[in-house]
VOFIFI-305103 format. One record per atom (N, C-alpha, C): z, y, x; residue in one letter. Coordinates in pm, whole numbers, padded with zeros to 5 digits, always signed. Example, Ala and Ser with C-alpha at 12.3 -4.5 7.8 and 13.67 -1.06 7.14 Angstrom:
! residues 2
+00780-00569+01319A;+00780-00450+01230A;+00780-00330+01320A;+00708-00225+01285S;+00714-00106+01367S;+00787+00003+01290S;
This chain:
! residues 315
+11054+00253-00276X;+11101+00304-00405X;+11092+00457-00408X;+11041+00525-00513X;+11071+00635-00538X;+11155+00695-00615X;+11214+00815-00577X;+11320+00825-00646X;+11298+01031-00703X;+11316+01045-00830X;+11343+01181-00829X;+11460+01251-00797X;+11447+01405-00746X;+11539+01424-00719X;+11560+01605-00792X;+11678+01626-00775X;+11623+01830-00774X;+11724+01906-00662X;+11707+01792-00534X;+11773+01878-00431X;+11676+01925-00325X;+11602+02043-00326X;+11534+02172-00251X;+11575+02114-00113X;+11699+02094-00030X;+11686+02088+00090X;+11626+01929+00117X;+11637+01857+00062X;+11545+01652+00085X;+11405+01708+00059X;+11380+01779-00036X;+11232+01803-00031X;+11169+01877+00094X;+11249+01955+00155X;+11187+02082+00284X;+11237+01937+00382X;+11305+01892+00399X;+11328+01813+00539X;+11210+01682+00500X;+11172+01623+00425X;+11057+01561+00374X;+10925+01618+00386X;+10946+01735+00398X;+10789+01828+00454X;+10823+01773+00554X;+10911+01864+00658X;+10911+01877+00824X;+10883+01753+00826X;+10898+01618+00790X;+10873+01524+00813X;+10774+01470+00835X;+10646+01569+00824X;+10557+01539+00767X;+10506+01444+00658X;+10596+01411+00586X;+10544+01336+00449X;+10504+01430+00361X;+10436+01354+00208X;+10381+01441+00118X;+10517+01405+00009X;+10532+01456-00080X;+10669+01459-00185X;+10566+01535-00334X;+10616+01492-00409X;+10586+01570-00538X;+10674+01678-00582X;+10573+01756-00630X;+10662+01917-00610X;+10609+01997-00797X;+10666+02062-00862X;+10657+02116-00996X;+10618+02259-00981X;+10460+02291-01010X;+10396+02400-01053X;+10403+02446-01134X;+10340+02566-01155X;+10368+02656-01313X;+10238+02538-01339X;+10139+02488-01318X;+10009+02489-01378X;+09994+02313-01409X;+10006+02230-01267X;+10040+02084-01273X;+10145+02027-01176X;+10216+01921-01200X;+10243+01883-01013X;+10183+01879-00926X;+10219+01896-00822X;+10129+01876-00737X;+10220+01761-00586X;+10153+01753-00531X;+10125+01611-00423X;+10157+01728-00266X;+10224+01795-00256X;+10236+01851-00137X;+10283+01780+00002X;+10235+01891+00128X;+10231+01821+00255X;+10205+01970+00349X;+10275+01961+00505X;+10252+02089+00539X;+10102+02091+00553X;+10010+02221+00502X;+09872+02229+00571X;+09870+02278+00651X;+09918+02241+00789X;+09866+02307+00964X;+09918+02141+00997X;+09933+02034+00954X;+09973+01886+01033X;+09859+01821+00983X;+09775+01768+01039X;+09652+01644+01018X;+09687+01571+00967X;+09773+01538+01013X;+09846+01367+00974X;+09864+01372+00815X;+09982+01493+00821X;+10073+01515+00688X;+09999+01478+00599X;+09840+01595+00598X;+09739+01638+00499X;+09636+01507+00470X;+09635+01399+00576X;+09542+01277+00548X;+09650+01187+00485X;+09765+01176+00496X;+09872+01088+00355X;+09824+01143+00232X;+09795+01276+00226X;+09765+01324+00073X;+09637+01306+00062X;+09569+01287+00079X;+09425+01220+00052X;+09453+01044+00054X;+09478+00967+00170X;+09530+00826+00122X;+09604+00841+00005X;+09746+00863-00008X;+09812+00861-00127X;+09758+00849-00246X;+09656+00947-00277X;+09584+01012-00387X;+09452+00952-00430X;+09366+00838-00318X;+09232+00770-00304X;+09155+00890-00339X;+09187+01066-00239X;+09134+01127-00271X;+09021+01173-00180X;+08856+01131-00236X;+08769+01205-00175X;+08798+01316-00015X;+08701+01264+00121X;+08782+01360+00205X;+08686+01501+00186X;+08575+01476+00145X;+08471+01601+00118X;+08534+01705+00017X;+08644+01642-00061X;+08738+01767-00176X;+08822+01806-00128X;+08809+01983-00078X;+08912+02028-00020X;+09040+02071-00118X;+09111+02050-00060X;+09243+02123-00129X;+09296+02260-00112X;+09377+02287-00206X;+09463+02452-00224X;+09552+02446-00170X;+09594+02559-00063X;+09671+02596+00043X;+09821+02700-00023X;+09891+02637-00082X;+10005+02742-00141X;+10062+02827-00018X;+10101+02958-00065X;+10157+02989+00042X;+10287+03125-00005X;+10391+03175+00036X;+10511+03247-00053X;+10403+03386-00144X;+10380+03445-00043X;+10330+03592-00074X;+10189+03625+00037X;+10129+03762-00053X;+10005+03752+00006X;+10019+03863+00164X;+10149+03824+00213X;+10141+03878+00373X;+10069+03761+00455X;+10152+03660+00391X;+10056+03548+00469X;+09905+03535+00423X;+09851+03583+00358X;+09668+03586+00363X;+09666+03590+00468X;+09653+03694+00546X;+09576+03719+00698X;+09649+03616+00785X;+09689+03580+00757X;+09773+03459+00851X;+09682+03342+00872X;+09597+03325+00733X;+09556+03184+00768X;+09423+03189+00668X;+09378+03353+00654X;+09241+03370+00597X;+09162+03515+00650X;+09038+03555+00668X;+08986+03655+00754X;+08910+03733+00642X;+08862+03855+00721X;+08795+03941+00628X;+08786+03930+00460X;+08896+03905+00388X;+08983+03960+00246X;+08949+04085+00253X;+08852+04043+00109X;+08810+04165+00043X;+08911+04232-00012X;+08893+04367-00086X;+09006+04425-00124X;+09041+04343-00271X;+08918+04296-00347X;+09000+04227-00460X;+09013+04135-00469X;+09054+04037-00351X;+09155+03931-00347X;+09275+04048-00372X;+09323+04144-00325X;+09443+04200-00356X;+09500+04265-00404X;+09405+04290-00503X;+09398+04388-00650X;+09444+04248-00755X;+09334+04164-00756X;+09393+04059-00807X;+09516+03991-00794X;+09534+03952-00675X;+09690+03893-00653X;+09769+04019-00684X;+09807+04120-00679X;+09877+04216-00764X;+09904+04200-00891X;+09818+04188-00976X;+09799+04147-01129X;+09855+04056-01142X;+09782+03888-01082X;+09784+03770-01150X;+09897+03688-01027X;+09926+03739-00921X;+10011+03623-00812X;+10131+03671-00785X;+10253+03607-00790X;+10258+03478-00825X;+10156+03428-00904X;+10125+03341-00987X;+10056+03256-01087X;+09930+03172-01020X;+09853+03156-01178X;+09806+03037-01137X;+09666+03060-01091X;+09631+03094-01003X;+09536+03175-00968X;+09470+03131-00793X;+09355+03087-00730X;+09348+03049-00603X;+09197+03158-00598X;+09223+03192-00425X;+09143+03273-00394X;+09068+03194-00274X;+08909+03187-00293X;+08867+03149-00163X;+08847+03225-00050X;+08846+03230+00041X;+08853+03350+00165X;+08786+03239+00304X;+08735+03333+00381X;+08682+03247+00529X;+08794+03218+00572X;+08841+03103+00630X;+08931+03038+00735X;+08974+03083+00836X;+09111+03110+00889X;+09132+03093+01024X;+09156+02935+01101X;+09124+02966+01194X;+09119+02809+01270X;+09264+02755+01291X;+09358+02850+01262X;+09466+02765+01193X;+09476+02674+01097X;+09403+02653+01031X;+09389+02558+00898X;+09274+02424+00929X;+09326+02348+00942X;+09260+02226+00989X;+09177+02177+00954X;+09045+02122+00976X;+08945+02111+00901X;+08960+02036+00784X;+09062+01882+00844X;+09074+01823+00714X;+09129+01913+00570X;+09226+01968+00605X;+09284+02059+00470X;+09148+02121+00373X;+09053+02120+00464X;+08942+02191+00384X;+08820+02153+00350X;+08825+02047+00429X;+08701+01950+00380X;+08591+01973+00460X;+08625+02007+00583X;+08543+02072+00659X;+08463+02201+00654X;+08496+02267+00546X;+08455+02412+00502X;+08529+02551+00589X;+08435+02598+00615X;+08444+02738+00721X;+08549+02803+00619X;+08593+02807+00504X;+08670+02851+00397X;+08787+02784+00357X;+08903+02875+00305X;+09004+02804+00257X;+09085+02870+00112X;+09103+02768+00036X;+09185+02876-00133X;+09264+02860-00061X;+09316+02974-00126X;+09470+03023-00098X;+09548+03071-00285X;+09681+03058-00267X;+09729+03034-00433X;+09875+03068-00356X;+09935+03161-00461X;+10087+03192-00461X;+10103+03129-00573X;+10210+03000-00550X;+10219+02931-00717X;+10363+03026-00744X;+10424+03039-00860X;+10517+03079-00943X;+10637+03045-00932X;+10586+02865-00958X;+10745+02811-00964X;+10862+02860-00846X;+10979+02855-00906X;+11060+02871-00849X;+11090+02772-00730X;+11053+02631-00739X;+11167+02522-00686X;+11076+02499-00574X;+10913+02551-00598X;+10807+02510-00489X;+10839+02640-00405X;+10841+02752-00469X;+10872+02890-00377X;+10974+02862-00285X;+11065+02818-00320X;+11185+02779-00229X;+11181+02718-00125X;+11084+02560-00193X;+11061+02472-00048X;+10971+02561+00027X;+10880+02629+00013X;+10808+02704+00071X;+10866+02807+00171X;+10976+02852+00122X;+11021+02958+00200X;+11139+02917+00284X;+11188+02810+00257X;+11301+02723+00357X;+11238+02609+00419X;+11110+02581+00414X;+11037+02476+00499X;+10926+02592+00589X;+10879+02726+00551X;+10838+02830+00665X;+10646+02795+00689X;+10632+02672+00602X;+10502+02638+00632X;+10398+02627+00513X;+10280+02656+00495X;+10225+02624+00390X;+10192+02530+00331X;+10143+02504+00209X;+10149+02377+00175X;+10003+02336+00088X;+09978+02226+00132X;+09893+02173+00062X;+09918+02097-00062X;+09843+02142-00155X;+09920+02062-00260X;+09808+02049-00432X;+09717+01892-00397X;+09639+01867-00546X;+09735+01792-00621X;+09676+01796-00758X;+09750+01763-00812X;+09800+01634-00805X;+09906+01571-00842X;+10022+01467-00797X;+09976+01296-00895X;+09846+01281-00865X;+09777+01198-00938X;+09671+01089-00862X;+09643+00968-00894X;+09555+00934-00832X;+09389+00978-00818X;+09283+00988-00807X;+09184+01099-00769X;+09134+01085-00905X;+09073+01196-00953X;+09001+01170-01088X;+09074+01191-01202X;+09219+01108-01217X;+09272+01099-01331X;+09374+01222-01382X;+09427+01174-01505X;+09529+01265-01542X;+09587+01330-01486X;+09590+01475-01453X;+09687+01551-01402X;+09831+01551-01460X;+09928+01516-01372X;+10092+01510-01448X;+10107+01654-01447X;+10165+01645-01593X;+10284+01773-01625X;+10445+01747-01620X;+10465+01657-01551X;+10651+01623-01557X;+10628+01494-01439X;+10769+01519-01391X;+10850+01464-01273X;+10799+01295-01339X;+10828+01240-01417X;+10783+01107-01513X;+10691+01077-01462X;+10565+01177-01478X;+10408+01166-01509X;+10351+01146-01366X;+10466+01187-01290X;+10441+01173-01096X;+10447+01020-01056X;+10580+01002-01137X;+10602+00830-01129X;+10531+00736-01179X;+10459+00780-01256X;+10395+00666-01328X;+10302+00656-01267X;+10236+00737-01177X;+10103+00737-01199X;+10150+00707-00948X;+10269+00690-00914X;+10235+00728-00787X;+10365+00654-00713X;+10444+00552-00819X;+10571+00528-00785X;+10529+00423-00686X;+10654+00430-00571X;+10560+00326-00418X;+10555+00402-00326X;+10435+00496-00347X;+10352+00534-00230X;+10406+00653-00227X;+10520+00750-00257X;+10600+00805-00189X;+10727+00846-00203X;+10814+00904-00140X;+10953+00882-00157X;+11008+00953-00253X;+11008+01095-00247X;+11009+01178-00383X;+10930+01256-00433X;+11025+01297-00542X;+10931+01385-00648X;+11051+01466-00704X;+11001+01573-00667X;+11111+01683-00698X;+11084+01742-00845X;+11214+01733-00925X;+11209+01773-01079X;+11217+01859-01102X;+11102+01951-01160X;+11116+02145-01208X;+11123+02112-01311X;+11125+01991-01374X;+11086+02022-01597X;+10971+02032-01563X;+10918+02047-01717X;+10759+02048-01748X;+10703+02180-01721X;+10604+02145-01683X;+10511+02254-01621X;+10460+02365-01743X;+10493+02501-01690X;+10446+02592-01784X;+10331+02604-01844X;+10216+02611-01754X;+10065+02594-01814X;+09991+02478-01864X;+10013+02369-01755X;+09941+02256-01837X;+09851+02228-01768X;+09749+02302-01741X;+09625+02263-01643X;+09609+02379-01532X;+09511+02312-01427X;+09514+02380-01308X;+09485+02491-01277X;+09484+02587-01153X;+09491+02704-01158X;+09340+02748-01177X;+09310+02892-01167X;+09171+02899-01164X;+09132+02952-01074X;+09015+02915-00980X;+08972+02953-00858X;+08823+02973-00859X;+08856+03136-00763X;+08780+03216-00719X;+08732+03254-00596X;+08588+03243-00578X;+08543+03213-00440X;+08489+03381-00380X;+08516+03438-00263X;+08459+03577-00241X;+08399+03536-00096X;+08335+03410-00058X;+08280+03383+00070X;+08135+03416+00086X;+08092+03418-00047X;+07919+03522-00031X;+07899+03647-00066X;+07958+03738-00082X;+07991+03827-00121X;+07998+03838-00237X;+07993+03739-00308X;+08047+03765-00453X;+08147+03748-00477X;+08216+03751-00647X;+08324+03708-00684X;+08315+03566-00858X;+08315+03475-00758X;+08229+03337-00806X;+08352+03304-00837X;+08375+03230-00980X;+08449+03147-01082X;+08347+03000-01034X;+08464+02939-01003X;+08449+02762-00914X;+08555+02716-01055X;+08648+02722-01029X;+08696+02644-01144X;+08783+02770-01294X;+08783+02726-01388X;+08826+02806-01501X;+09013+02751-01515X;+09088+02881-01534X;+09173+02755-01554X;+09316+02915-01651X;+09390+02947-01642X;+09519+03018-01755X;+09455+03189-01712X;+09410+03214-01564X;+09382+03353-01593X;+09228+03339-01572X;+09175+03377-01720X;+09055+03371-01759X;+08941+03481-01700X;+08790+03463-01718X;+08698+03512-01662X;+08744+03712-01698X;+08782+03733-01838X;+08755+03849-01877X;+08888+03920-01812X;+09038+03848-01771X;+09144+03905-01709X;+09086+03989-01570X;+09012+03864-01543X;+08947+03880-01367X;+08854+04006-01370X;+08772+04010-01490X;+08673+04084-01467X;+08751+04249-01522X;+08875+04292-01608X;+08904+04382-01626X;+08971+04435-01484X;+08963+04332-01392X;+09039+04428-01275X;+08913+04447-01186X;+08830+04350-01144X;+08753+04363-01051X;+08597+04398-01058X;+08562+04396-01228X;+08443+04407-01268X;+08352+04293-01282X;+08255+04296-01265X;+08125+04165-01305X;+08173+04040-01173X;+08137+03924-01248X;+08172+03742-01174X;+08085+03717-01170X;+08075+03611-01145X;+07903+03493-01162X;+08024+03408-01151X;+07955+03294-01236X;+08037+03164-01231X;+07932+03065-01168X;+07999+02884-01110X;+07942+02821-01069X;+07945+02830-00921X;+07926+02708-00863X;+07926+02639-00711X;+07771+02726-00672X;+07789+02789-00533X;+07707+02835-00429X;+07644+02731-00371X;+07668+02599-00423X;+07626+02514-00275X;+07686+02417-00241X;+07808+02456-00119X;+07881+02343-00082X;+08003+02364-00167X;+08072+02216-00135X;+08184+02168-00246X;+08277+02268-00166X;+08324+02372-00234X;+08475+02490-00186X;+08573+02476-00248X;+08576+02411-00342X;+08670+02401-00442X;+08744+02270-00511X;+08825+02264-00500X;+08886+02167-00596X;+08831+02127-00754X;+08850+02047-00843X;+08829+02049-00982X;+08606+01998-00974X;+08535+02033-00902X;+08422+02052-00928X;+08341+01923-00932X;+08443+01783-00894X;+08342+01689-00941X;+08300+01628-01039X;+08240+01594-01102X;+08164+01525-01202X;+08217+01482-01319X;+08329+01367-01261X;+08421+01290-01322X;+08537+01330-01248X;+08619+01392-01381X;+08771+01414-01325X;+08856+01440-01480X;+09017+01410-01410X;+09117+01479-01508X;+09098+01340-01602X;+09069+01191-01578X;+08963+01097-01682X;+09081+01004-01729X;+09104+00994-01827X;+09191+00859-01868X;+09115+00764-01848X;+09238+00631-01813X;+09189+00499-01824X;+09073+00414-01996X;+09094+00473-02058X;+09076+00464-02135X;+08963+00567-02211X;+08770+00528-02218X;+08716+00621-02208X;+08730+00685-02378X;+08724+00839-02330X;+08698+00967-02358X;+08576+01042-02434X;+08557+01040-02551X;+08434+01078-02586X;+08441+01217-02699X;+08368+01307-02704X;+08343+01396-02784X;+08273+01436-02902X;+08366+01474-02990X;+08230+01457-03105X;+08225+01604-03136X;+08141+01675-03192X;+08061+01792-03156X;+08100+01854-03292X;+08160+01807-03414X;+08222+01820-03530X;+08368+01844-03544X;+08447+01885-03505X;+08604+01894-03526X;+08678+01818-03677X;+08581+01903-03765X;+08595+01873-03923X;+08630+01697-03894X;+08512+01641-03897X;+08488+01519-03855X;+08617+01410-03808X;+08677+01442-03748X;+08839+01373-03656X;+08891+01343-03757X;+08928+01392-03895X;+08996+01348-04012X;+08957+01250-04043X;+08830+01198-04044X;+08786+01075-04120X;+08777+00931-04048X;+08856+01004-03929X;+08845+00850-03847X;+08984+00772-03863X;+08974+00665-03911X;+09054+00601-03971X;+09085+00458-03893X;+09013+00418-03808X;+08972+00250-03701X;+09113+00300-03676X;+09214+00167-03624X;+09354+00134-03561X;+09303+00147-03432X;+09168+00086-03361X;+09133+00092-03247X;+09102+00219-03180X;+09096+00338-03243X;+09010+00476-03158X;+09138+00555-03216X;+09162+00662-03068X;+09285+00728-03048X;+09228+00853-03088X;+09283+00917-03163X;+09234+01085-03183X;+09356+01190-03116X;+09236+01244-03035X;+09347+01394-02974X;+09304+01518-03031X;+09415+01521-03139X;+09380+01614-03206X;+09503+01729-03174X;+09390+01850-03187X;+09465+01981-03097X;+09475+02074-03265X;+09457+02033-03373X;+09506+02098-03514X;+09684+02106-03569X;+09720+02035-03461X;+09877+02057-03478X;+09906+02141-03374X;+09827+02220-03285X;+09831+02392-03239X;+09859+02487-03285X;+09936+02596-03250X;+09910+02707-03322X;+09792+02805-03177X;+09768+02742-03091X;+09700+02848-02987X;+09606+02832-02867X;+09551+02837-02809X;+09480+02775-02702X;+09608+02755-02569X;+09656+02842-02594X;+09812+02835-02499X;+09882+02677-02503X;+09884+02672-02627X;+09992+02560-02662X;+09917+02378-02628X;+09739+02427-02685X;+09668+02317-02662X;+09655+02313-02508X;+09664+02412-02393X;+09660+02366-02270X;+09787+02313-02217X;+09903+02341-02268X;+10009+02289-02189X;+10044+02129-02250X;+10007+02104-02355X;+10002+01952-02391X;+09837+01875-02403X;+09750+01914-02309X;+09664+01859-02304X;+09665+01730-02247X;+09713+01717-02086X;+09739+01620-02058X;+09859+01515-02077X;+09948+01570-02108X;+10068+01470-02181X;+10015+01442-02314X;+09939+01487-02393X;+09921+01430-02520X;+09776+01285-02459X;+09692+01321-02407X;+09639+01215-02318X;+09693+01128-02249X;+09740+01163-02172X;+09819+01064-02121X;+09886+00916-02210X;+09957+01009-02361X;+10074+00924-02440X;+09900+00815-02488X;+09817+00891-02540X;+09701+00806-02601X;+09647+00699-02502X;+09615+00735-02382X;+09574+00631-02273X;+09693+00491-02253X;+09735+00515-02304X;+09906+00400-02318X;+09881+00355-02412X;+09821+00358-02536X;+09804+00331-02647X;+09786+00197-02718X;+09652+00163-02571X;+09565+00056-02611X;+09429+00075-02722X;+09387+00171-02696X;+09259+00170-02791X;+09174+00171-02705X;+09038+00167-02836X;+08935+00072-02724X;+08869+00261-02712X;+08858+00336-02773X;+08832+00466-02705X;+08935+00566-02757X;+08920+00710-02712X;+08994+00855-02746X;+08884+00903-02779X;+08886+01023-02887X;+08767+01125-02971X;+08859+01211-02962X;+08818+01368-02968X;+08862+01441-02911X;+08717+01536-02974X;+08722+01699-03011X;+08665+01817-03042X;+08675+01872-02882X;+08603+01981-02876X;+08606+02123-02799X;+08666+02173-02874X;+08732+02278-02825X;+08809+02414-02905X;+08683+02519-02846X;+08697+02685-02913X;+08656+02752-02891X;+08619+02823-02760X;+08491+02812-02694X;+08429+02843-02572X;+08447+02965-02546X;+08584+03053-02542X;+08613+03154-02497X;+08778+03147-02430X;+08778+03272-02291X;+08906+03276-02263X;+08966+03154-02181X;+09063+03095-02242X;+09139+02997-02189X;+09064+02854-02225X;+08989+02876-02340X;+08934+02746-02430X;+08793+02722-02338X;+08756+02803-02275X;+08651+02750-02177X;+08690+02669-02030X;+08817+02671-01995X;+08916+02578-01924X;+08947+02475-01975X;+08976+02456-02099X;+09038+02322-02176X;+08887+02217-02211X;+08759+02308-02258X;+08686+02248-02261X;+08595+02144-02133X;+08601+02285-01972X;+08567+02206-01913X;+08643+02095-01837X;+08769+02085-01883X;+08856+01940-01859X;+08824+01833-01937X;+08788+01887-02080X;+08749+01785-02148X;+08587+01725-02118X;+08522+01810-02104X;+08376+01777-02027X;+08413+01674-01948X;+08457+01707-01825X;+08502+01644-01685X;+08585+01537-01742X;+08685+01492-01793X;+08717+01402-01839X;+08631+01278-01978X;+08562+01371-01986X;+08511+01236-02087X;+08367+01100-02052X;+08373+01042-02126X;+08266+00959-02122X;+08108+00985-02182X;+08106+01058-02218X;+07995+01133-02308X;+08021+01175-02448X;+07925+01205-02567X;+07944+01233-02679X;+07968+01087-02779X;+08000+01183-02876X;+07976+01068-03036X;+07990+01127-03140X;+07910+01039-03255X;+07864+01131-03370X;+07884+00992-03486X;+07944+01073-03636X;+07949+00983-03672X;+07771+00956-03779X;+07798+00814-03810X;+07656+00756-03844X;+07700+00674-03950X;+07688+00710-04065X;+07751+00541-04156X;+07878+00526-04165X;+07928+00629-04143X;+08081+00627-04165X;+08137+00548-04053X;+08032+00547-03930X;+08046+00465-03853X;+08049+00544-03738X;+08159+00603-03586X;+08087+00665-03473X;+08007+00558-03430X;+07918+00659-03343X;+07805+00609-03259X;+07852+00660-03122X;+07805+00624-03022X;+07806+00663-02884X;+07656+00774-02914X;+07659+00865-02857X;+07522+00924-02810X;+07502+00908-02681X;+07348+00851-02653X;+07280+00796-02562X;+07191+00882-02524X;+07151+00999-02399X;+07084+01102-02367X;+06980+00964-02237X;
């Protein structure tokens, strides 16, 4: 049985335990476990039926511990974490051989992320160890934004799930890779390309190669229930079928507001019972280039309507 809780010391003696517990981010829950225990860190991959080639994000209090458990940090990993860390923000850096291969997927590299929340900072700093921690979901699917969204999706397979309330951002952090000498955008996520680039100057976005990052496979973030896009926004008004769920982000006032109910408003639709979800892009700038590539990654392909009729589009 699982049970929630919001007592900080069951969650840190549940680390030492080496178990994994669900823990409340500014960005999603997350599925934490100490990262320096093998064991701990392969429950969170069982738990999760998560891929062992997808490495995970290494939380850790403050950036004294970088050099602790990452090497040659450039200077703007720490120009950046100045600005943006706490928050939601992961830095890739070369590995110390403190960090176990599994934690990383076997990558000479490891993100590193100061999350925000308060209740994870705590276990963090009264459990003394870092933490591994994807999001609190089975692999692929919905990322939870609430203590609920942990249970539903994980009740069983572990003991708790520690309650912060709903998560401030909504979707995951955004991570940045500096292992080729660049400063490579791997995943998009609340502090956007142009934040990054007013401190540190010119990015390149996109994977170098090998998988470094979290967020980068194919199919992810996916309701049970497939996901399709129609390339018209206007369009969503006229769908009228009892059977097709519309996630419509026009009762927004902001790209802010559409990321922190992205996945709880998914989520409520995947419960629904329809035979699909339609769903727009919002605007390909900023934060809306994060929301979009969740919605990418989560969907089933496009659709267009035809005859007053959607169609699937078939490439």
């Amino acid at each position: 049985m699982t049970r929630i809780i919001k007592d900080i010391d069951t969650a840190v003696k549940e680390i030492m335990n080496g178990n994994v517990i669900g823990l409340p981010t500014e960005t999603v829950y997350g599925l934490a476990a100490n990262a320096l225990n093998e064991n701990a860190v392969m429950k969170i991959f069982e738990t999760k039926d998560r891929p062992r080639f997808n490495p995970l994000i290494v939380h850790v209090s403050g950036t004294d511990a970088f050099e602790m458990y990452g090497e040659n940090i450039p200077d703007d990993v720490y120009s950046l974490a100045e600005k943006f860390s706490p928050g939601p923000i992961a830095y890739i850096v070369k590995k110390k051989k403190v960090i176990p291969d599994i934690t990383t997927a076997g990558n000479d590299s490891v993100a590193l992320r100061i999350p925000s929340h308060e209740m994870f900072r705590e276990v963090l700093l009264k459990s003394g160890v870092p933490l591994a921690a994807p999001s609190a979901n089975r692999s692929g699917k919905i990322s939870p934004t609430s203590a609920e969204d942990v249970l539903s999706e994980l009740e069983g397979k572990i003991n708790y799930i520690l309650d912060g309330g709903r998560c401030e951002v909504g979707i995951e952090s955004t991570v940045i890779s500096f292992i080729d000498g660049e400063a490579r955008i791997l995943r998009y996520g609340a502090v956007t390309k142009k934040e990054i680039e007013d401190v540190i100057g010119k990015t390149v976005h996109g994977n170098s190669g090998k998988l470094v990052s979290p967020g980068q496979l194919k199919s992810h973030y996916a309701p049970m229930t497939p996901l399709y896009i129609l390339d018209d926004p206007t369009e969503l008004k006229n769908i009228k079928d009892n059977k097709m769920g519309v996630l419509d982000f026009s009762v927004y006032n902001n790209v802010k507001e559409i990321a922190l109910n992205l996945y709880s408003d998914l989520s409520k639709l995947d419960k629904m019972n329809y035979d699909i979800i339609v769903c727009s892009k919002v605007d390909d700038e900023g934060l809306g280039i994060a929301i979009n590539d969740r919605l990418e990654r989560a969907s089933s392909g496009k659709v267009k309507f035809e005859d007053n009729e959607i169609k699937i589009i078939t490439e």
